[in-house]
Biopython code that builds the backbone (N, CA, C, O; Angstrom):
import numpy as np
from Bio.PDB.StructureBuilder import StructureBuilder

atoms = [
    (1, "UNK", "N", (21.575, -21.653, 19.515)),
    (1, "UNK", "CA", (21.091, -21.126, 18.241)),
    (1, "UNK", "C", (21.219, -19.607, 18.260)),
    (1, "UNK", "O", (20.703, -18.825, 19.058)),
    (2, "UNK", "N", (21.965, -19.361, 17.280)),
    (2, "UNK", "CA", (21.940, -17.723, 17.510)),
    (2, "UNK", "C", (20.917, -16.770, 16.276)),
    (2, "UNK", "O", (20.530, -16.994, 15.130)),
    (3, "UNK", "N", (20.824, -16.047, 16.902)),
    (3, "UNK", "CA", (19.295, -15.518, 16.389)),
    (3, "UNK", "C", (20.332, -13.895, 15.465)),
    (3, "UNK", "O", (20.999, -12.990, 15.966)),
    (4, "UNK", "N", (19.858, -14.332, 13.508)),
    (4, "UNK", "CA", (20.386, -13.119, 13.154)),
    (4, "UNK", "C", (19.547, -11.874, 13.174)),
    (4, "UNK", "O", (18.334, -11.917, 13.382)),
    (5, "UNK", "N", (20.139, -10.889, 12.979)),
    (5, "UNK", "CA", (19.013, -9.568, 12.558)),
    (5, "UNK", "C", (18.628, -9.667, 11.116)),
    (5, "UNK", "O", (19.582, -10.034, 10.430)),
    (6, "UNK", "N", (17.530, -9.453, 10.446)),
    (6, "UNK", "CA", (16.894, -9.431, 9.455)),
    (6, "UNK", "C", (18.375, -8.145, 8.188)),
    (6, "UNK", "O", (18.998, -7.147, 8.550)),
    (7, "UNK", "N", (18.374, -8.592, 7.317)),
    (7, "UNK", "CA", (18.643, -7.678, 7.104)),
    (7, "UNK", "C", (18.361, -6.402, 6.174)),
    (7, "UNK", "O", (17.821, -6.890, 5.181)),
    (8, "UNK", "N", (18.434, -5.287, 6.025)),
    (8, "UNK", "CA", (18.248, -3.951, 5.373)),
    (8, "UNK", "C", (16.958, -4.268, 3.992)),
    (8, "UNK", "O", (15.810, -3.829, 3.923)),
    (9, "UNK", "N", (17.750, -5.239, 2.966)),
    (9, "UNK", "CA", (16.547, -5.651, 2.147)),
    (9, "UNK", "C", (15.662, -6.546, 2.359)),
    (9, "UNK", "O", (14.802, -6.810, 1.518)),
    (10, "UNK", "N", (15.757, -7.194, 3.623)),
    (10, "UNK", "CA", (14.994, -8.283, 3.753)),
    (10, "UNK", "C", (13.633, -7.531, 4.902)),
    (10, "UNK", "O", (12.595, -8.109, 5.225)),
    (11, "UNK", "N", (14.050, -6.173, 5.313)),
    (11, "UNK", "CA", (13.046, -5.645, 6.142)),
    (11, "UNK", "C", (12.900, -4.426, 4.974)),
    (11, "UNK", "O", (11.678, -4.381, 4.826)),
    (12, "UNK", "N", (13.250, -3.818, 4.428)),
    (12, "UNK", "CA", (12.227, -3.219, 3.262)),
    (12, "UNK", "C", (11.246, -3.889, 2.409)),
    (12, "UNK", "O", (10.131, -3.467, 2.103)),
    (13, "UNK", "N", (11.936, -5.248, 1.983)),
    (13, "UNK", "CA", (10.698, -6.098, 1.422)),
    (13, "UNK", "C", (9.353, -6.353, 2.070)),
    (13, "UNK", "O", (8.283, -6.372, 1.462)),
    (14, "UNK", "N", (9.557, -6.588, 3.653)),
    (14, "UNK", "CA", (8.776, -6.805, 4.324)),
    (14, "UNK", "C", (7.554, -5.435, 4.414)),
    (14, "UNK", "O", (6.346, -5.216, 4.334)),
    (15, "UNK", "N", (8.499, -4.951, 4.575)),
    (15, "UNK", "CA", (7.377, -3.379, 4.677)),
    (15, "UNK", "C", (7.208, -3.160, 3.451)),
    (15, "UNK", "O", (8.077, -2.294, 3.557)),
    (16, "UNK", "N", (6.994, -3.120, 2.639)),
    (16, "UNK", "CA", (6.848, -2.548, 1.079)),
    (16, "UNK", "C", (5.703, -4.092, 0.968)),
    (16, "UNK", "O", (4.526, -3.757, 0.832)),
    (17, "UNK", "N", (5.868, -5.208, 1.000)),
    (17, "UNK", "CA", (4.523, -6.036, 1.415)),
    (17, "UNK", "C", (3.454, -5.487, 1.685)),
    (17, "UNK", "O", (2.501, -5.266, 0.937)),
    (18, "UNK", "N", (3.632, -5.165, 3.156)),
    (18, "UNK", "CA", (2.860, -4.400, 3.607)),
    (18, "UNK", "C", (2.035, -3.407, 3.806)),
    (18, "UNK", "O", (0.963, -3.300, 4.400)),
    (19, "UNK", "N", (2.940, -2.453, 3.009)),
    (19, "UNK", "CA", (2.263, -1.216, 2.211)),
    (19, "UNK", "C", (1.310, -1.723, 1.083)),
    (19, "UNK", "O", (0.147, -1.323, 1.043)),
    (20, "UNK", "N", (2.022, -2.993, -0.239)),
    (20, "UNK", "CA", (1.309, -3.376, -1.325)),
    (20, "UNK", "C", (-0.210, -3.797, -0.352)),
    (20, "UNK", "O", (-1.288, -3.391, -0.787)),
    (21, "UNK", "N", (-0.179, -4.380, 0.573)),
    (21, "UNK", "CA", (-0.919, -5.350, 1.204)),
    (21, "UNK", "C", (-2.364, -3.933, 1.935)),
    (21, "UNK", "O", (-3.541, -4.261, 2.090)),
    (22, "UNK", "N", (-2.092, -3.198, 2.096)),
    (22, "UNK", "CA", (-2.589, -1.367, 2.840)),
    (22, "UNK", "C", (-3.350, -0.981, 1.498)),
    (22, "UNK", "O", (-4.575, -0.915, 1.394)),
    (23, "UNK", "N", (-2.759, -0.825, 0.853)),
    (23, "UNK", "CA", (-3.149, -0.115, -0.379)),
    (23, "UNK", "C", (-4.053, -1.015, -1.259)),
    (23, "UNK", "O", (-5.083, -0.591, -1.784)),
    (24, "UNK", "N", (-3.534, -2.476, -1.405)),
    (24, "UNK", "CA", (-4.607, -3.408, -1.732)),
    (24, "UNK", "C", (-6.125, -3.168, -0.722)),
    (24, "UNK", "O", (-7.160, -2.925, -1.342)),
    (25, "UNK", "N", (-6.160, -3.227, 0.346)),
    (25, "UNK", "CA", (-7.169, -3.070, 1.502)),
    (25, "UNK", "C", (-7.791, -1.910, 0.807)),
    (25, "UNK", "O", (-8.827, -1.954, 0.145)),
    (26, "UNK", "N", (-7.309, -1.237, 0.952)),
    (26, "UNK", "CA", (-8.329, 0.473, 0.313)),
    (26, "UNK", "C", (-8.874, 0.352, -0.533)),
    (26, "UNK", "O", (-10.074, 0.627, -0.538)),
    (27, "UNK", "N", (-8.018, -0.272, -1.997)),
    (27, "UNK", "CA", (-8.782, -0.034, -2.913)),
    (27, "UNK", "C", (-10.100, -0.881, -2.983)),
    (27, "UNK", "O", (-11.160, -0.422, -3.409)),
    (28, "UNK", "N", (-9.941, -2.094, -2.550)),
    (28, "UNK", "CA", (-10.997, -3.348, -1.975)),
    (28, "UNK", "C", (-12.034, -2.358, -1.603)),
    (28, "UNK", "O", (-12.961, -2.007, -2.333)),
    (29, "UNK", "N", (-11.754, -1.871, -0.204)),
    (29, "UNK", "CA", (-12.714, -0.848, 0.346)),
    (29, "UNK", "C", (-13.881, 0.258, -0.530)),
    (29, "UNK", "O", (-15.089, 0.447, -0.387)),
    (30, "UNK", "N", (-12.797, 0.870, -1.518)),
    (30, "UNK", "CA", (-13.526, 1.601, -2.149)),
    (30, "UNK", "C", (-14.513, 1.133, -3.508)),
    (30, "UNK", "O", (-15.366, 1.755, -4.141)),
    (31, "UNK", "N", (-14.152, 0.208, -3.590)),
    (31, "UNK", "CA", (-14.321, -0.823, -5.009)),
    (31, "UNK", "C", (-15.872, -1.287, -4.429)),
    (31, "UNK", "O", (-16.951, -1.272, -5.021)),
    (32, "UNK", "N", (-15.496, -1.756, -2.861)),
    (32, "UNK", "CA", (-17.521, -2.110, -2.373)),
    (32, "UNK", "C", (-18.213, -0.600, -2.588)),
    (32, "UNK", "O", (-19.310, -0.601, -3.148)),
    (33, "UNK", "N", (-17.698, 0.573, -2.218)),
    (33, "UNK", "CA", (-18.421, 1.892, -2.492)),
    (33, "UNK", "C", (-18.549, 2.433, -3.814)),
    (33, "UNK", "O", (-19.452, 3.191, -4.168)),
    (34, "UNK", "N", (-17.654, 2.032, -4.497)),
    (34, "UNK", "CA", (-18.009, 2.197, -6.360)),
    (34, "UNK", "C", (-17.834, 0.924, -7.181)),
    (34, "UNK", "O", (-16.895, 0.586, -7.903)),
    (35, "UNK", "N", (-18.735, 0.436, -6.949)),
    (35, "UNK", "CA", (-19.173, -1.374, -7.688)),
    (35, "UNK", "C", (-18.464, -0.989, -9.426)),
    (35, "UNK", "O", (-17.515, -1.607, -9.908)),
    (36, "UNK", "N", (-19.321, 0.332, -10.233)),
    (36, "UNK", "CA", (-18.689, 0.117, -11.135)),
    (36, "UNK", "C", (-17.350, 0.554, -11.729)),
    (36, "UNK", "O", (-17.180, 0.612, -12.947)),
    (37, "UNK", "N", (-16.501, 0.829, -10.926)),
    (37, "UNK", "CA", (-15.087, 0.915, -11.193)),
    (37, "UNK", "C", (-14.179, 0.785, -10.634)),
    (37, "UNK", "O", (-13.849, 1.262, -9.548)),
    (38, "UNK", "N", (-13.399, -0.217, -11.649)),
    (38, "UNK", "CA", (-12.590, -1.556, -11.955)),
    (38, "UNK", "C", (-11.466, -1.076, -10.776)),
    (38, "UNK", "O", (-11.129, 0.108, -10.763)),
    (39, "UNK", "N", (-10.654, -2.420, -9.371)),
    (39, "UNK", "CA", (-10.084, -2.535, -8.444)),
    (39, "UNK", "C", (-9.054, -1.775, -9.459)),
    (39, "UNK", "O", (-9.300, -0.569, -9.438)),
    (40, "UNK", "N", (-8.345, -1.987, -10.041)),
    (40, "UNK", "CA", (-6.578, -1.819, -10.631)),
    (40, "UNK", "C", (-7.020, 0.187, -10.853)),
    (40, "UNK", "O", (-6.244, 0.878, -10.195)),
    (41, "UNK", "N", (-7.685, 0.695, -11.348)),
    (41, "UNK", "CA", (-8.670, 1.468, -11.237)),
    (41, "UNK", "C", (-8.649, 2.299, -10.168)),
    (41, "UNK", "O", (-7.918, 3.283, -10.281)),
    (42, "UNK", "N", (-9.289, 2.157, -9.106)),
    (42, "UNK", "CA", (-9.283, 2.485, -7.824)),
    (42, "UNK", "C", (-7.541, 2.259, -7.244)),
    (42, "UNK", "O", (-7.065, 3.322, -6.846)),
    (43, "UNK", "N", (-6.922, 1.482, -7.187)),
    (43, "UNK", "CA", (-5.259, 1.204, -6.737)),
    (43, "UNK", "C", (-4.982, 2.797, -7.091)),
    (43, "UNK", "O", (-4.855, 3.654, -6.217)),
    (44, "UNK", "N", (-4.905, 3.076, -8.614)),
    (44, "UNK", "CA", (-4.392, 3.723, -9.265)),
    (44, "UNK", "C", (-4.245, 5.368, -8.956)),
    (44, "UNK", "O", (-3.362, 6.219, -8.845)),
    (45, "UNK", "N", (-5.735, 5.236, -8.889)),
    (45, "UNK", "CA", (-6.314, 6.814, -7.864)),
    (45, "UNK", "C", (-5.614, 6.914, -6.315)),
    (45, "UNK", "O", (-5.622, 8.091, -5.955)),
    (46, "UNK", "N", (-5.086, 6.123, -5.425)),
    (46, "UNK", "CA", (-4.508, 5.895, -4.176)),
    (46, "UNK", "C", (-3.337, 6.117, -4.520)),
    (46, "UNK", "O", (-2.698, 6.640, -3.607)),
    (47, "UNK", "N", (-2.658, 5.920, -5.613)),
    (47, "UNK", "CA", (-1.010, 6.521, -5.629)),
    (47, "UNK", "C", (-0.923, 7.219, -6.721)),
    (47, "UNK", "O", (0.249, 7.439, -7.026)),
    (48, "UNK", "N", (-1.718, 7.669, -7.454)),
    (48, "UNK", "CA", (-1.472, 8.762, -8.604)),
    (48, "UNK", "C", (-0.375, 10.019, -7.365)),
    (48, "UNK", "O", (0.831, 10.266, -7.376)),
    (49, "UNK", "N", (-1.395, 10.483, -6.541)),
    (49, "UNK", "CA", (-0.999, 12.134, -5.734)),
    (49, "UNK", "C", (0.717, 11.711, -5.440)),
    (49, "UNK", "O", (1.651, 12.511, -5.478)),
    (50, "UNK", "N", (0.778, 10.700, -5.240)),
    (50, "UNK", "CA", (2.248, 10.346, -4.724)),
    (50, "UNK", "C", (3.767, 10.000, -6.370)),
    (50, "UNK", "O", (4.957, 9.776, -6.591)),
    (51, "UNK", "N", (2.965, 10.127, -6.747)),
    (51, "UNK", "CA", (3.435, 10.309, -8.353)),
    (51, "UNK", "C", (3.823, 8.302, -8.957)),
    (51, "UNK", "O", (4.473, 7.755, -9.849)),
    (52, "UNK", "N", (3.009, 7.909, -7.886)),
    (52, "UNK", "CA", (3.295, 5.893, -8.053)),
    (52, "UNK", "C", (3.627, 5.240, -6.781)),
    (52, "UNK", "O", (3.547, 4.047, -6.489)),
    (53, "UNK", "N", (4.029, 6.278, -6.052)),
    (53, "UNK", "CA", (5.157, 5.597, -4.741)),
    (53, "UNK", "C", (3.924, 4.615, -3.880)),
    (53, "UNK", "O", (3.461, 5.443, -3.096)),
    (54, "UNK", "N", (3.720, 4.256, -3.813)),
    (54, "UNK", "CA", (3.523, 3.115, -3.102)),
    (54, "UNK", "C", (3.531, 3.492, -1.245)),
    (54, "UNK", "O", (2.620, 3.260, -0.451)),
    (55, "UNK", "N", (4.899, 4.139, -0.960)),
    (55, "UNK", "CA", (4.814, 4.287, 0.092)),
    (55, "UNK", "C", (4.727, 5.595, 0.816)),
    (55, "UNK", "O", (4.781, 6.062, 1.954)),
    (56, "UNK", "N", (4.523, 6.031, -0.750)),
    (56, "UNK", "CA", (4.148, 7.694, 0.275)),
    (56, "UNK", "C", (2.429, 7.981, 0.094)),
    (56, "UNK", "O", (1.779, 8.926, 0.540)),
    (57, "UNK", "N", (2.029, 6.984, -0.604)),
    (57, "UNK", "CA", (0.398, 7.093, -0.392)),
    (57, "UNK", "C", (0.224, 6.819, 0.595)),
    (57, "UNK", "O", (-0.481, 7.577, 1.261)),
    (58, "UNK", "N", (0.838, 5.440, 1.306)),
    (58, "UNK", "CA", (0.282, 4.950, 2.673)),
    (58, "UNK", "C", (0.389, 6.115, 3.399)),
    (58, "UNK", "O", (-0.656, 6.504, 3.921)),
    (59, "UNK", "N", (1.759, 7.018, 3.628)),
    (59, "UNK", "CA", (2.045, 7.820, 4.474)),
    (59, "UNK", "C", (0.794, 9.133, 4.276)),
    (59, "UNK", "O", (0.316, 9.721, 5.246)),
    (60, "UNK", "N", (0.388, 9.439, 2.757)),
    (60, "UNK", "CA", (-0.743, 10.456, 2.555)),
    (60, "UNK", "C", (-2.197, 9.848, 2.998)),
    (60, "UNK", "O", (-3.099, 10.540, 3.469)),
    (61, "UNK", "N", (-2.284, 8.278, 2.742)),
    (61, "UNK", "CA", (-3.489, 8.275, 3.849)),
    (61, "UNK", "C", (-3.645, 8.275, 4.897)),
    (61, "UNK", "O", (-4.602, 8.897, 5.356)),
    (62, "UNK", "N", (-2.746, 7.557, 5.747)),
    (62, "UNK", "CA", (-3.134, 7.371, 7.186)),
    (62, "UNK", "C", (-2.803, 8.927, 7.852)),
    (62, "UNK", "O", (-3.184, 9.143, 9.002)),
    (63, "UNK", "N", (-2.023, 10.084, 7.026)),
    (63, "UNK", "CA", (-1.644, 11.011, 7.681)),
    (63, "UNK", "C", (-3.225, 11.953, 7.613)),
    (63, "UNK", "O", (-3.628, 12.837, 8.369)),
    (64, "UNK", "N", (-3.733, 11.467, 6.644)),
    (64, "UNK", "CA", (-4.883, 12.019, 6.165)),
    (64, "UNK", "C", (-6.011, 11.820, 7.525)),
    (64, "UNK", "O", (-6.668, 12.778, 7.931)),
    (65, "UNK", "N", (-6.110, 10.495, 8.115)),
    (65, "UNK", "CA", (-7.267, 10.093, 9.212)),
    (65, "UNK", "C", (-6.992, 11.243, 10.533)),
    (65, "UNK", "O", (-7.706, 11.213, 11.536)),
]
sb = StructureBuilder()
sb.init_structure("model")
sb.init_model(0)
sb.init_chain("A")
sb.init_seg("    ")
for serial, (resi, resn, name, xyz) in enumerate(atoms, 1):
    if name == "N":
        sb.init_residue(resn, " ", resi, " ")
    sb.init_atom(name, np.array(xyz, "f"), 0.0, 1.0, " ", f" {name:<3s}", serial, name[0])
structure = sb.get_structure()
């Protein structure tokens, strides 16, 4: 059985998951610390600074800890 390498879009999808999946976690997080405002809400505030990107918030939070 020969084993392929993943390829180029099939490992950006994966990570870009992952990021959706990071950024979902936070806003969760912050959503228990501000009960009254709305999860999509909170998402929104986590990638506004990044102008939407998705993956340069992850990179502005964790660079942030």
């Amino acid at each position: 059985m020969k084993l392929t390498k993943p390829t180029l879009l099939e490992r950006i999808t994966a990570i870009r998951d992952e990021v959706h999946a990071f950024i979902d976690a936070k806003a969760e997080e912050m959503k228990a610390e501000n009960p009254g405002i709305p999860v999509g809400v909170l998402r929104n505030m986590l990638t506004a600074g990044s102008g939407g990107c998705q993956c340069r918030a992850y990179l502005d939070i964790t660079e942030a800890k």
